[in-house]
C-alpha positions in Angstrom: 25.7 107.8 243.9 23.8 110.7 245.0 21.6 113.7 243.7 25.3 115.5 244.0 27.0 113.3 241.6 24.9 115.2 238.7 25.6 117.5 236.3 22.9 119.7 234.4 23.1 122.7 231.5 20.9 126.1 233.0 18.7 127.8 231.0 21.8 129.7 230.0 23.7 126.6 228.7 26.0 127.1 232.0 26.8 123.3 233.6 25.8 123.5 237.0 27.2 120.6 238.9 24.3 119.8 241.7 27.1 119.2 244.5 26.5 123.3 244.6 23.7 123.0 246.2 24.7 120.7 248.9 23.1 121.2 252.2 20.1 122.8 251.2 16.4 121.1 250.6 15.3 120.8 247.4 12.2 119.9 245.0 13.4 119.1 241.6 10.5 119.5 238.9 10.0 118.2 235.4 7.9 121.5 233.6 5.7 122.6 230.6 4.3 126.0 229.8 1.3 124.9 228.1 0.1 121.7 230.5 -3.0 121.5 232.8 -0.8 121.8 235.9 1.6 125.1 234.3 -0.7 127.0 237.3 1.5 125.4 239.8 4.1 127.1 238.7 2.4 130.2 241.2 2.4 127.6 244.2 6.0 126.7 243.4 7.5 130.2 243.3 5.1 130.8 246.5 7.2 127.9 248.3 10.5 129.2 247.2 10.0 133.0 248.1 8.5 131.5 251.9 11.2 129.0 252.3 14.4 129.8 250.1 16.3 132.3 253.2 16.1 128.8 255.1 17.7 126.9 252.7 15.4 125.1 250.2 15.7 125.6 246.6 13.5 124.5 243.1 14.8 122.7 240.5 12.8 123.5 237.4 13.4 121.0 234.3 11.5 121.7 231.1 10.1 119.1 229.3 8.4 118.4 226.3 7.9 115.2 226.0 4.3 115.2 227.5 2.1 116.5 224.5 4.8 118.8 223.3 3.5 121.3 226.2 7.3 123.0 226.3 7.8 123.3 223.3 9.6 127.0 223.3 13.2 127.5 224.1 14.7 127.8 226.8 14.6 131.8 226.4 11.1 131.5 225.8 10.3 129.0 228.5 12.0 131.5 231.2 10.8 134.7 229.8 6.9 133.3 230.0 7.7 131.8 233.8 9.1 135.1 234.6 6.7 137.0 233.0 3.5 135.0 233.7 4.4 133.9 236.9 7.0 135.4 238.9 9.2 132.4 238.9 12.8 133.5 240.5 14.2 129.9 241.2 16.4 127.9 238.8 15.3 127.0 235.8 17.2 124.3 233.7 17.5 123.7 229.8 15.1 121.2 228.7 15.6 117.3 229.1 14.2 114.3 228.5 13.2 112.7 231.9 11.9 109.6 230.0 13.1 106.4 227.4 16.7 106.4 225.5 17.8 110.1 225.8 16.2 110.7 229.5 19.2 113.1 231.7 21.0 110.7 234.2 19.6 112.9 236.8 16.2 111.7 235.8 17.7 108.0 235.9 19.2 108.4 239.4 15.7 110.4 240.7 13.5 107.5 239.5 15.8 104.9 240.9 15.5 106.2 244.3 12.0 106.5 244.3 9.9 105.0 241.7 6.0 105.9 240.9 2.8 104.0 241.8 2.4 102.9 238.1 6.6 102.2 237.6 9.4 104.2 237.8 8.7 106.3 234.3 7.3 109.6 234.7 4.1 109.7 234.0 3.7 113.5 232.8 4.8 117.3 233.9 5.1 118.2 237.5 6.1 115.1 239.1 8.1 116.4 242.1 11.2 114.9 243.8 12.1 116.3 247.2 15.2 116.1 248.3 16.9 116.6 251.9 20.2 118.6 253.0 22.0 114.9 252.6 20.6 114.7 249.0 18.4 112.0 250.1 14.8 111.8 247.6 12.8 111.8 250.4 9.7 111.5 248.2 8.3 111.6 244.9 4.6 113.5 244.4 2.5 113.2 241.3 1.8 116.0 238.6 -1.6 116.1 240.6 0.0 117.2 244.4 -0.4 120.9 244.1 3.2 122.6 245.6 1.3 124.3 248.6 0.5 120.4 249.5 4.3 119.8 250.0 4.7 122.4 252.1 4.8 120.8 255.5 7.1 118.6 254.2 9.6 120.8 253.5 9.3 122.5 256.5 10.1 119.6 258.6 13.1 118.5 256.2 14.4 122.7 256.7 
């Protein structure tokens, strides 16, 4: 199995199948509008607009199961990323990333790399980057702010 054996529903309810984005780098991101770390969402937009002509692209998930800190639609989620923060990259219909109803993607993500504490996530903005195989490279905690990961994904570019 790889990250390109996945399927997801867009903001839009479209199924994108992740095979689409094969060759490219990627950081796939579990979201909330209303968390402690929603300011990232500047230094992850900053990262796609610098690096997205070579290849790299965001995966944004919503999710409320932290605190109910997403708890909009998905409509509202992307209207308030677009309008708070810029945000241009793909944003995804909320998921569970977590327990019984967690999205296989998740499953896969935190099989590949699990956390310090476990393999659970442990709250919003836990990033996963992925390289042009659809290799996880490397999992960063909700507190590893985007323009820390930068390096990174320059060298996996």
């Amino acid at each position: 199995m790889s990250i390109y054996d996945y399927k997801a529903k867009d903001a839009e309810g479209q199924e994108i199948a992740l095979s689409d984005y094969q060759g490219k780098v990627l950081l796939v991101v579990n979201t909330a509008t209303g968390c402690g770390f929603t300011p990232q969402y500047e230094g992850l937009e900053n990262l796609y607009k610098k690096y997205q002509a070579q290849g790299f692209e965001i995966l944004d998930f919503p999710c409320n199961q932290f605190g109910h800190q997403a708890p909009g639609t998905e409509a509202e989620i992307t209207s308030f990323c677009q309008l708070t923060y810029g945000v241009s990259f793909k944003q995804f219909a909320k998921i569970e990333v977590n327990g019984a109803n967690e999205h296989p993607l998740y499953t896969f993500l935190k099989s590949e790399k699990g956390g310090i504490m476990g393999d659970n996530i442990k709250w919003n903005f836990t990033k996963f980057l992925i390289d042009k195989e659809g290799h996880v490279v490397e999992r960063f905690a909700p507190t590893v702010t985007p323009e820390k990961i930068d390096k990174k994904i320059k060298e996996l570019l």
